[in-house]
DOVEX-152684 format. One line per field, with one value per residue (C-alpha): residue number from 1; residue in one letter; chain; x, y, z. Coordinates in nm, 3 decimals. Example, Ala and Ser with C-alpha at 12.3 -4.5 7.8 and 13.67 -1.06 7.14 Angstrom:
residues 2
num = c(1/2)
residuo = c(a/s)
cadena = c(A/A)
east = c(1.230/1.367)
north = c(-0.450/-0.106)
up = c(0.780/0.714)
END
This chain:
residues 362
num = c(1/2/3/4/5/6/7/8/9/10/11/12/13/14/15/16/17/18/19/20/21/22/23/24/25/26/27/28/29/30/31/32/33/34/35/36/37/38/39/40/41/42/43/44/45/46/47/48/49/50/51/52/53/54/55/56/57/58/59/60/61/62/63/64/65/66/67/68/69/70/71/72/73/74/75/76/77/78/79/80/81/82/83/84/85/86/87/88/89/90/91/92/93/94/95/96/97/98/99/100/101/102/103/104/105/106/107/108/109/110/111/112/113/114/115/116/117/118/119/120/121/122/123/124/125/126/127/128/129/130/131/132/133/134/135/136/137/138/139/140/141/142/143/144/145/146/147/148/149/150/151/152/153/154/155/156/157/158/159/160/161/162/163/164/165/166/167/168/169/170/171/172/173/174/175/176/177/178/179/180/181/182/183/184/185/186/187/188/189/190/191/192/193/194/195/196/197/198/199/200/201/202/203/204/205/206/207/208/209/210/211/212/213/214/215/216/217/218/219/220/221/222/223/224/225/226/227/228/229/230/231/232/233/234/235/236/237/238/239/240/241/242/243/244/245/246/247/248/249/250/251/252/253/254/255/256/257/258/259/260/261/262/263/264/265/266/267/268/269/270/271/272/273/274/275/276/277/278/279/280/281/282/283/284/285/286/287/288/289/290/291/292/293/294/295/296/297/298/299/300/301/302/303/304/305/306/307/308/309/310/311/312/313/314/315/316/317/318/319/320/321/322/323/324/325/326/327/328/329/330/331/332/333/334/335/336/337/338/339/340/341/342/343/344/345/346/347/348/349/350/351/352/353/354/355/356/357/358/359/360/361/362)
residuo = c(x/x/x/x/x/x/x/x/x/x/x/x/x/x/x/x/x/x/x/x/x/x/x/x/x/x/x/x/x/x/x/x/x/x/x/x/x/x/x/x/x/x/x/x/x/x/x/x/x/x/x/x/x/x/x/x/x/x/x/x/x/x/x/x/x/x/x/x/x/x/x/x/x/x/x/x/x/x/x/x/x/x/x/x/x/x/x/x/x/x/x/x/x/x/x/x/x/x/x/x/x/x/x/x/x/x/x/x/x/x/x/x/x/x/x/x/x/x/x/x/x/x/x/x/x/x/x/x/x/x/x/x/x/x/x/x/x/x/x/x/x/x/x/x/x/x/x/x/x/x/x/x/x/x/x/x/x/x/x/x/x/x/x/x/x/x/x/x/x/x/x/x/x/x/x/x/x/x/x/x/x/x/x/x/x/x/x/x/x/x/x/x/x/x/x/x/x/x/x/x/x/x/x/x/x/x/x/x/x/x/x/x/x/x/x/x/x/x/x/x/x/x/x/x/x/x/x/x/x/x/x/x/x/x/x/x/x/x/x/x/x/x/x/x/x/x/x/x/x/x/x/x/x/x/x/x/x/x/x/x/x/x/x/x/x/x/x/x/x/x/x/x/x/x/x/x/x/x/x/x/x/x/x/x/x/x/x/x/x/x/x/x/x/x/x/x/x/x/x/x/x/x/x/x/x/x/x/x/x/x/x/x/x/x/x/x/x/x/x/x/x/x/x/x/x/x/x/x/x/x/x/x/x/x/x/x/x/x/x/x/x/x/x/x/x/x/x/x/x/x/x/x/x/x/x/x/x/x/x/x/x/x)
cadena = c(A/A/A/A/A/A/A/A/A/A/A/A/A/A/A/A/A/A/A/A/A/A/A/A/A/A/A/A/A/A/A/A/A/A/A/A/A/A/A/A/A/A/A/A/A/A/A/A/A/A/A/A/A/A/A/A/A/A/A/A/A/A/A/A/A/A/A/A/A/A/A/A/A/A/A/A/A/A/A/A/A/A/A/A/A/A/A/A/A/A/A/A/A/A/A/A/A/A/A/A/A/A/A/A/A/A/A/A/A/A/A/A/A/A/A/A/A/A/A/A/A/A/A/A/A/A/A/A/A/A/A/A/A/A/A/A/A/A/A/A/A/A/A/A/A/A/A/A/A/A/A/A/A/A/A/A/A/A/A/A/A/A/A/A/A/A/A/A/A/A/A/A/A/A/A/A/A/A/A/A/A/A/A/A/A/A/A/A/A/A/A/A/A/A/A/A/A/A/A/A/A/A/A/A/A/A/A/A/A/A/A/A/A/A/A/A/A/A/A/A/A/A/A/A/A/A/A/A/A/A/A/A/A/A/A/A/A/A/A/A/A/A/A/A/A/A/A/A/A/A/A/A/A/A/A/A/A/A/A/A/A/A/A/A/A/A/A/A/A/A/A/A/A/A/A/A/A/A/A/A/A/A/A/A/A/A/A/A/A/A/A/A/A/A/A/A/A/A/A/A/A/A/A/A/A/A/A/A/A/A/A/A/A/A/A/A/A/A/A/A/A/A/A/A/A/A/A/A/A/A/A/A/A/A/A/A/A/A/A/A/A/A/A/A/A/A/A/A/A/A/A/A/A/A/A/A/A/A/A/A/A/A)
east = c(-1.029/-1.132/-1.414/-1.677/-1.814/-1.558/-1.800/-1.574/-1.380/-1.434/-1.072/-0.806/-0.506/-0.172/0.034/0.415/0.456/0.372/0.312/0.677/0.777/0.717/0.717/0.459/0.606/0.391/0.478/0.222/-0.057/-0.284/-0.501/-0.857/-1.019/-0.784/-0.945/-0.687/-0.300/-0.081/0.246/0.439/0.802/1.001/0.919/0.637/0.279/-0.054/-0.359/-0.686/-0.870/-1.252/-1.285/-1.175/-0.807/-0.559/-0.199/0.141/0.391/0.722/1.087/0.839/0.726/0.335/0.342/0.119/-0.026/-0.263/-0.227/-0.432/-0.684/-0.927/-1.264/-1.565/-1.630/-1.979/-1.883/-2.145/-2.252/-2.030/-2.000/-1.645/-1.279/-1.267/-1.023/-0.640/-0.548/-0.274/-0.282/-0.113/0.136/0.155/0.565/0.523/0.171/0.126/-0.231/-0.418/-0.804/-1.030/-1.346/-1.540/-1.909/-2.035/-2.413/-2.614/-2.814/-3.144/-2.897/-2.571/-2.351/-2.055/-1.803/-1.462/-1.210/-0.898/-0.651/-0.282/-0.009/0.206/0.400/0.167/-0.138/-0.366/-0.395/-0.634/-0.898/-1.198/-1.474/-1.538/-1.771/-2.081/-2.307/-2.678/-2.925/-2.859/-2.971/-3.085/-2.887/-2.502/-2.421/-2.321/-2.181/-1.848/-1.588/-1.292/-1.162/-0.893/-0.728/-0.757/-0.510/-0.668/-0.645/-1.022/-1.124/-1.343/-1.510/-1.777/-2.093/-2.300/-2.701/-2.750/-2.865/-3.248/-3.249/-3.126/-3.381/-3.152/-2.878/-3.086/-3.222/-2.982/-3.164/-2.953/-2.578/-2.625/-2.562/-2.297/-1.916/-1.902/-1.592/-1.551/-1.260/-1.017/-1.171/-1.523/-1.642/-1.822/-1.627/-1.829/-1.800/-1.952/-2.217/-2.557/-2.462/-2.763/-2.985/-3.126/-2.977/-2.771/-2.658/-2.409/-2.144/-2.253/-1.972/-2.181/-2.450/-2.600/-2.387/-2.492/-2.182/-1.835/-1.536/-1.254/-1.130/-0.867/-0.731/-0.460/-0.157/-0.097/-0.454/-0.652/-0.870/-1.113/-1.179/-1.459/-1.535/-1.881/-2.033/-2.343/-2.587/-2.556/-2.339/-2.380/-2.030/-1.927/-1.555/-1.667/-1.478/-1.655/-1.701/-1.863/-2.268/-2.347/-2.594/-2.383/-2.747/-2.777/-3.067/-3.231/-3.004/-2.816/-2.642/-2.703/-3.017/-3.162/-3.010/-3.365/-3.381/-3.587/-3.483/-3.384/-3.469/-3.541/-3.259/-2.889/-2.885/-3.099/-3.062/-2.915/-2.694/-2.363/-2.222/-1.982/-1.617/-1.607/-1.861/-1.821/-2.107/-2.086/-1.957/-1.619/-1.713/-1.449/-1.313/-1.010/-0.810/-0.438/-0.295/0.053/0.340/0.619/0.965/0.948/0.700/0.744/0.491/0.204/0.318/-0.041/-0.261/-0.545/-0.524/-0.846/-0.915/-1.164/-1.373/-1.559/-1.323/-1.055/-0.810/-0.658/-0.766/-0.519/-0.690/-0.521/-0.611/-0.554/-0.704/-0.882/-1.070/-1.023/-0.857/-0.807/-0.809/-0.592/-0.681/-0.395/-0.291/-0.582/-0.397/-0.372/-0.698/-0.797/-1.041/-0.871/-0.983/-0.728/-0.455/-0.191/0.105/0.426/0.686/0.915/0.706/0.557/0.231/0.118/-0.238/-0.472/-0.663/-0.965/-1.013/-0.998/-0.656/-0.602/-0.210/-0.043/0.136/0.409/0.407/0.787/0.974/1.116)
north = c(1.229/1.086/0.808/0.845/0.454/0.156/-0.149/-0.492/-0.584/-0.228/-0.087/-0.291/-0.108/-0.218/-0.288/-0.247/-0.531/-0.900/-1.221/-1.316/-0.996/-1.175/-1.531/-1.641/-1.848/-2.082/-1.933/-2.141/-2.363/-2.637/-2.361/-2.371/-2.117/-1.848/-1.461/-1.236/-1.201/-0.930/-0.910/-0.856/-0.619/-0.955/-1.097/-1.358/-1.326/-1.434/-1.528/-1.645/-1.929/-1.859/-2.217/-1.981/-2.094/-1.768/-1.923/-1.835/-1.829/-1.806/-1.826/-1.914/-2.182/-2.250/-2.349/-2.634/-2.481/-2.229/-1.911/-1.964/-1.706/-1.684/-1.597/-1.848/-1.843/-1.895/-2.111/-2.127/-2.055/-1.712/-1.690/-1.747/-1.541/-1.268/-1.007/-0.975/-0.627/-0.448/-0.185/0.124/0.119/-0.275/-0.256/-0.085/-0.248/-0.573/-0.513/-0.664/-0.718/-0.923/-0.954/-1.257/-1.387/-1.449/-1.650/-1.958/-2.003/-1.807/-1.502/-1.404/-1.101/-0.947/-0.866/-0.696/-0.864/-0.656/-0.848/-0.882/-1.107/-1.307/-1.507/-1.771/-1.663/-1.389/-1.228/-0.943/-1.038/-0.769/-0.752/-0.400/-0.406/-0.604/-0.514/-0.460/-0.604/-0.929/-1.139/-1.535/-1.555/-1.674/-1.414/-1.073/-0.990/-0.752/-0.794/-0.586/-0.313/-0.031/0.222/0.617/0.868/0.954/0.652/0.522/0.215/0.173/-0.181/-0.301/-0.449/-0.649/-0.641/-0.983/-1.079/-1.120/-0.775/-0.530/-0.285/-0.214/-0.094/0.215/0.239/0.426/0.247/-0.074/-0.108/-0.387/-0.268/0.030/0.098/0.143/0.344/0.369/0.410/0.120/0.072/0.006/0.358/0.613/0.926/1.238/1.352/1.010/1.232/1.018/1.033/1.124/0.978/0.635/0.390/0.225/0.537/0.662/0.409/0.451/0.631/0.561/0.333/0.191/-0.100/-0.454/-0.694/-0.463/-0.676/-0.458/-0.113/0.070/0.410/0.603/0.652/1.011/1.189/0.934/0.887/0.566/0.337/0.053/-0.249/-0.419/-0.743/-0.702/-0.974/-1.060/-0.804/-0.422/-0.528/-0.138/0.073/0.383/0.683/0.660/1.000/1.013/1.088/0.971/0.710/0.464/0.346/0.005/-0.137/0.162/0.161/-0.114/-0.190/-0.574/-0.754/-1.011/-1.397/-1.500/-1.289/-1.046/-0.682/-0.510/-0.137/0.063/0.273/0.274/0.673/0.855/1.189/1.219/0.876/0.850/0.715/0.424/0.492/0.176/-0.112/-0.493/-0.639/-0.981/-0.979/-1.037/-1.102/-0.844/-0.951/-0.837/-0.520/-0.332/0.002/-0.060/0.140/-0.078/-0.085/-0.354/-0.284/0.111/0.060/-0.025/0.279/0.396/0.117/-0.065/-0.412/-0.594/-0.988/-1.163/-1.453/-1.570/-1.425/-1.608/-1.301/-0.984/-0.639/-0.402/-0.028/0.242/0.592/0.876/1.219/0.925/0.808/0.483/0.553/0.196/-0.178/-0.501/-0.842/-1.018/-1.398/-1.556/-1.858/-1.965/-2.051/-2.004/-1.798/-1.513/-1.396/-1.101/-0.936/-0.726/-0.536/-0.682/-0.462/-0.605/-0.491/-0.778/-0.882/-1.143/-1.351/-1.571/-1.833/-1.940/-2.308/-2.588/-2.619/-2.244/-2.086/-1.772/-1.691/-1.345/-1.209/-1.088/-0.953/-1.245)
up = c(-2.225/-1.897/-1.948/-1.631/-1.693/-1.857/-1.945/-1.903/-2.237/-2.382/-2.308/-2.267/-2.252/-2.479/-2.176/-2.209/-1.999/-2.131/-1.967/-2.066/-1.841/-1.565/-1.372/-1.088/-0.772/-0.557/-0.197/-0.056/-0.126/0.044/0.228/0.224/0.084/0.154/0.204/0.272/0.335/0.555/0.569/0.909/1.022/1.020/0.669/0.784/0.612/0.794/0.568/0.679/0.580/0.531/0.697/1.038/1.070/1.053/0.903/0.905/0.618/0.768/0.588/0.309/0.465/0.542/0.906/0.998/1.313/1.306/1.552/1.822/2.014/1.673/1.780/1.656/1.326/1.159/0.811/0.556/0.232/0.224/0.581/0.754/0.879/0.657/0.650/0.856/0.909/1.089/1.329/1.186/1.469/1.444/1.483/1.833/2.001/1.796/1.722/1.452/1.374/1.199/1.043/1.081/1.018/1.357/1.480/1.383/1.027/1.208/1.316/1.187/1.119/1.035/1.378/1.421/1.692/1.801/1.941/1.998/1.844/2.091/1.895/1.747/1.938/1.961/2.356/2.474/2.233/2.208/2.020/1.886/1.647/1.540/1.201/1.301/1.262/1.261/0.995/0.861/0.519/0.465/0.214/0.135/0.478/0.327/0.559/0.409/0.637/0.536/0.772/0.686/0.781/1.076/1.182/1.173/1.089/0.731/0.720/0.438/0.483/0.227/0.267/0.320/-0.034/0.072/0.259/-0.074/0.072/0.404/0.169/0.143/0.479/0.760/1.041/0.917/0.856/0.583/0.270/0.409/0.466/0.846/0.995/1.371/1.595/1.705/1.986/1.810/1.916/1.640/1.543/1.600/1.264/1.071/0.886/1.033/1.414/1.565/1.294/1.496/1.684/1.389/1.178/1.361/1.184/0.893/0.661/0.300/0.170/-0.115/-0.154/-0.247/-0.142/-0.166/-0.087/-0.184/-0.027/-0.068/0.050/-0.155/0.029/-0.153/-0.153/0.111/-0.173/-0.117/-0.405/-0.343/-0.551/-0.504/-0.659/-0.908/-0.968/-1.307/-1.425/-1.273/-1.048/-0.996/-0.896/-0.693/-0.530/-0.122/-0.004/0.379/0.318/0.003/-0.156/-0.393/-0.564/-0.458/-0.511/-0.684/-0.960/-1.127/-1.421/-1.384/-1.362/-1.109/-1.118/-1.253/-1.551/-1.371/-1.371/-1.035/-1.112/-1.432/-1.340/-1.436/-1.251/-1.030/-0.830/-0.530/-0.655/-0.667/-1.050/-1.037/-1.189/-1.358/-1.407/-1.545/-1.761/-1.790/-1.354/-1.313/-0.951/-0.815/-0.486/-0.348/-0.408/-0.439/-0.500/-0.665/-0.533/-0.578/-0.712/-0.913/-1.147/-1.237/-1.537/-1.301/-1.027/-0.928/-1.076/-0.904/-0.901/-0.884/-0.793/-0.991/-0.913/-1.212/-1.484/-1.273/-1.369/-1.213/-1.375/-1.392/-1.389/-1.487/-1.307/-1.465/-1.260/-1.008/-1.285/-1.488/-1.814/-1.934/-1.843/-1.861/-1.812/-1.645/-1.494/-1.627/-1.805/-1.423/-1.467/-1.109/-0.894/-0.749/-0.406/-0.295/-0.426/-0.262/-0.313/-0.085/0.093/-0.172/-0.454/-0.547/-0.611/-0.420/-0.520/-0.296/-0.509/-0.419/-0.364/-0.072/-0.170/-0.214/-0.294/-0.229/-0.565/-0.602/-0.879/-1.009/-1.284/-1.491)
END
């Protein structure tokens, strides 16, 4: 039996691994605020700092200078260098992009840069890609990009916090999962080109602040993690064209007290997979395919803020069969967490004197 909704603390799964099956090494810490972490062909990792400095770790060493060629960054409240992702044909042309909050305090957004690693600094720099409209808050902006097979570009928006209505509207991309072409072009088949001016990137909406993505190497399957208010945080299977609910239905309710909607489901809405009440304040996000770990082969890995824990989810038929809260006797805020070409799983804490921990069989 496959359960459609899994309600935080309601199924945790007996895991046949224990915390004494495994040990946690400090590759690196004295960042601030690390977001996200890629690993290069030679070994070396970069990891950006949401304070807008992208760092190297190199023979597992943290190097003290930061690559050069990073666009401006606009740091506040939420605001800052987002995501590091690699080109799929990164070994051959070097490419990379990034995500970035970009603007002053009256008018900000989210922006994509493409540019090109030469040795420690980034050449060619273009901007490709820059969420409309812009807007006066420093929060929600997203910022987590994945590649599909085709090679298009998926990147998450969040709907500003004070503008939940755009998440429903397709004449903004706040509140949306955007995918467009490397070069910041729209794909013919995104199902609202021709719509308005601003639909045309716009691959799904409904989405309050989503800040992990991740496509399935096997069936190109998309799974999405957004943040709730208080509580409501949802796991959802993105399909191009559909409404994800946000803010018309909910399973949290409104910092104040206040409820958000009287709706949990509505027609013509798309049903999370999973949802967390209390938040865990999902943030980052992994499909394991490792060596090391053959237990957790084709589990979800999820980074949470305020439980300061990873959640292990484990898919059976693409839907969540159970849960497993993991690494929370670090007793840190977890921002990311990916899986490592050597099967590892590495973790990004969040603090001004963040680490990069791996995560390996004892």
């Amino acid at each position: 039996m496959h359960l459609r909704l899994v309600v935080a603390g309601a199924l945790l799964l007996c895991a046949s691994l224990t915390r004494a099956d495994v040990r946690i090494e400090t590759i690196a810490e004295g960042l601030d605020f690390p977001w996200s972490l890629a690993f290069l062909p030679d070994g070396s990792m970069l990891v950006t700092e949401r304070s807008g400095q992208l760092r190297v770790i190199r023979d597992g060493e943290l190097q003290s200078e930061a690559i050069g060629g990073v666009p401006e960054v606009y740091v506040s409240g939420q605001g800052g260098l987002f995501e590091v992702i690699l080109d799929p044909d990164f070994a051959n042309n070097q490419t990379l992009y990034l995500s970035y909050a970009h603007g002053t305090k009256k008018e900000n957004a989210t922006r994509v840069m493409r540019a090109v690693l030469d040795g420690d600094s980034l050449v060619q720099q273009e901007l490709i890609y820059t969420v409309a409209p812009w807007k006066d808050t420093p929060h929600h902006y997203g910022g987590r990009m994945a590649f599909l097979a085709d090679g298009t570009l998926l990147l998450t928006t969040g709907e500003g916090f004070d503008y939940r209505e755009d998440a429903q509207r397709l004449n903004s991309q706040l509140g949306k999962v955007i995918r467009i072409n490397t070069d910041g072009s729209v794909p013919d088949d995104n199902p609202f080109v021709g719509e308005n001016d601003n639909s045309a990137p716009i691959w799904s909406y409904g989405h309050r602040n989503p800040q992990g993505i991740v496509v399935l190497p096997e069936t190109g399957e998309v799974y999405l993690h957004e943040h709730g208010p208080r509580g409501g945080d949802e796991l959802n299977v993105i399909e191009p064209g559909l409404n994800y609910g946000w803010p018309a239905t909910s399973y949290g309710i409104d910092y104040s007290g206040a409820r958000i909607s009287p709706y949990t489901e509505y027609e013509s809405m798309e049903q999370p997979i999973a949802y967390w009440v209390p938040s865990i304040a999902p943030a980052g996000m992994t499909y394991y395919d490792g060596e090391l770990f053959p237990d957790w082969q084709g589990n979800l890995f999820v980074a949470a803020l305020v439980e300061k824990s990873i959640r292990r989810l484990d898919l059976e038929n693409g839907l969540v069969a159970d849960q497993e809260v993991l690494f929370d006797d670090i007793d840190e805020r977890m921002r990311d967490v990916r899986t490592g070409p050597d099967g590892a799983l590495y973790l990004l804490t969040d603090s001004s004197d963040g680490k990069v921990l791996r995560v390996l069989p004892e």
